[in-house]
C-alpha positions as CSV (number, residue, x, y, z in Angstrom):
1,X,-37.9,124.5,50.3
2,X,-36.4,127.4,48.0
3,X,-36.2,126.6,44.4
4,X,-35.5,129.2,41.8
5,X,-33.9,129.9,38.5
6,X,-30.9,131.7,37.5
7,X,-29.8,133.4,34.3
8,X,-26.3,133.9,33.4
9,X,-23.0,131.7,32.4
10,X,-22.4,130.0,35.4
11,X,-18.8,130.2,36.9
12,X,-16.6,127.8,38.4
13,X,-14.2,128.6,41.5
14,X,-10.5,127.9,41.1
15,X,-8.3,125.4,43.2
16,X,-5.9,126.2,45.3
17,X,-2.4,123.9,45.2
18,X,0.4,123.8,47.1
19,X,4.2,124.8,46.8
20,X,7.5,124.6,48.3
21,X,9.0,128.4,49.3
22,X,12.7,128.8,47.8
23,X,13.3,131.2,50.6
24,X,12.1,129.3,53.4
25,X,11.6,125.7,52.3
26,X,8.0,125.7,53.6
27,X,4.9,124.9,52.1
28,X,3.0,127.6,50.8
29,X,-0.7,127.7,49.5
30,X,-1.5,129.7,46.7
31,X,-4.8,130.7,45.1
32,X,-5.7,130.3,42.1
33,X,-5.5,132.5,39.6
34,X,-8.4,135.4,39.3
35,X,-8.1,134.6,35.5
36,X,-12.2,134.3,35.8
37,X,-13.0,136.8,38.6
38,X,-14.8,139.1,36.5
39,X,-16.8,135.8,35.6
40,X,-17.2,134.3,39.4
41,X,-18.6,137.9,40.2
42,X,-20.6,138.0,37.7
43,X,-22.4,134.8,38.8
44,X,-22.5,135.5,42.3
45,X,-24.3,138.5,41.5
46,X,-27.3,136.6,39.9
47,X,-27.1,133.8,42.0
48,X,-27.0,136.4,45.1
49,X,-30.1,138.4,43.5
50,X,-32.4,135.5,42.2
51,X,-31.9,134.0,45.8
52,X,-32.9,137.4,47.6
53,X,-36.2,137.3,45.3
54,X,-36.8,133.5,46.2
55,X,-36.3,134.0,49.8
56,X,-38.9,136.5,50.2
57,X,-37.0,138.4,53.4
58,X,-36.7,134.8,55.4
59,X,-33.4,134.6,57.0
60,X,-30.7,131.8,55.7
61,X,-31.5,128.5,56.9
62,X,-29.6,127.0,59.7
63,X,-29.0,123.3,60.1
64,X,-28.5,120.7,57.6
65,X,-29.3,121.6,53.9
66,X,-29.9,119.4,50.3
67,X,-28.9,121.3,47.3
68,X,-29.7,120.3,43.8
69,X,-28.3,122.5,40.9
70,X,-28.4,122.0,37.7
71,X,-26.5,123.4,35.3
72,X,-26.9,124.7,31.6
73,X,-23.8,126.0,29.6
74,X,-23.4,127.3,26.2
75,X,-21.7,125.1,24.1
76,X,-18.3,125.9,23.4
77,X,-16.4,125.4,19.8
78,X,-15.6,121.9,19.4
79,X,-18.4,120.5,22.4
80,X,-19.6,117.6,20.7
81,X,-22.1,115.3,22.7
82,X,-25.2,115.7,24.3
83,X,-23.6,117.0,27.8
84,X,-20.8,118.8,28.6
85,X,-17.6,116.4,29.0
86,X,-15.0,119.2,28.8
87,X,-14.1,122.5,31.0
88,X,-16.3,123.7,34.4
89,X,-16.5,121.0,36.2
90,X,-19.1,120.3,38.0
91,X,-17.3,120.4,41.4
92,X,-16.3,123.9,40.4
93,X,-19.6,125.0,39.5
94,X,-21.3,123.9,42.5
95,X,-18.0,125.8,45.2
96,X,-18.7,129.1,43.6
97,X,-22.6,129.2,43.3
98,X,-22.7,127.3,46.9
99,X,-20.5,130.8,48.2
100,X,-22.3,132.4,46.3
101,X,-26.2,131.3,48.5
102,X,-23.7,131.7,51.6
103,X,-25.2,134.2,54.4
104,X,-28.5,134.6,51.8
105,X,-29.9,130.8,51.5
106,X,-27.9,128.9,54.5
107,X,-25.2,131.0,56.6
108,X,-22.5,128.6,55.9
109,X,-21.3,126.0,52.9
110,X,-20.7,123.5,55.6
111,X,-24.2,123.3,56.3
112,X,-24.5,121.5,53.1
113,X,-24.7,117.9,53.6
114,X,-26.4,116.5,50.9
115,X,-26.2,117.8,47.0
116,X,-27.1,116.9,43.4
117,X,-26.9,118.2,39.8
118,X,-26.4,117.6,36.6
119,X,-24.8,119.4,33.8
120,X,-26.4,120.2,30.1
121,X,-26.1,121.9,27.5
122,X,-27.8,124.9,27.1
123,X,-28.7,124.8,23.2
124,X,-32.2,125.9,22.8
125,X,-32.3,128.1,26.3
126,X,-30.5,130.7,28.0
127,X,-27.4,129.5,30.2
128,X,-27.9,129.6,34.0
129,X,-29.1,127.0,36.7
130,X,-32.0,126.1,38.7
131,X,-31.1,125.8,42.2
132,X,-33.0,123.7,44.9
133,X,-32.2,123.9,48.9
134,X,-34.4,122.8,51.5
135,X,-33.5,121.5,55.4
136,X,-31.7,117.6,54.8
137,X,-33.4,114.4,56.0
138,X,-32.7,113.6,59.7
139,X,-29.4,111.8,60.1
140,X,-29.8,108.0,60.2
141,X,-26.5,106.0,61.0
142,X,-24.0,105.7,58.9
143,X,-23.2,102.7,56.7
């Protein structure tokens, strides 16, 4: 198991959506926007470091992996609440900080078959995430 902290304002990853071409009249995909890439970089670089320090020069794992993130964010004008209900999904968070462990703490995102995490305010501690991975249970069938 690999557990670690990370400080920082944790990023989300944009979604990509999908458009018909005037010229062609084929579907095109576009990114999203790099409105936040300065921000996803950002947090891939402390997610990328704090995971180098936890893994202690062990090489990604292979096989099926369980992460649990949780999440604190600073509260933004007009949060009200005891969790964040508003902007960064939680789905969002978890893309760009699970790229972000790619080739360092498992060498691919699809090896993750099994994830948690909350989301909380970070009020009276600095934003950033704890981050827990270890190998997933052996498969049992499916319901």
């Amino acid at each position: 198991m690999i557990a670690f902290h990370v400080e920082g304002v944790p990023a989300t990853k944009g979604s990509s959506r999908a458009v018909i071409s005037r010229s062609t009249g084929l579907p095109v995909v576009l990114a999203a926007s790099p409105k936040n890439a300065r921000d996803q970089a950002s947090w891939a670089n402390a997610v990328g470091w704090a995971c180098k320090l936890a893994m202690r020069g062990q090489p990604p794992l292979t096989g099926p992996v369980r992460v649990v993130i949780n999440f604190w964010l600073p509260r933004r004008k007009g949060d009200a609440g005891d969790r964040p209900t508003q902007k960064r999904d939680g789905d969002k968070l978890e893309r760009c900080t699970w790229d972000a462990l790619t080739d360092l703490a498992f060498v691919d995102d699809g090896q993750v078959v099994s994830w948690a995490g909350e989301r909380w305010f970070a009020d009276n501690r600095a934003p950033g995430a704890h981050i827990t991975i270890e190998p997933a249970a052996p498969a049992r069938k499916s319901p």
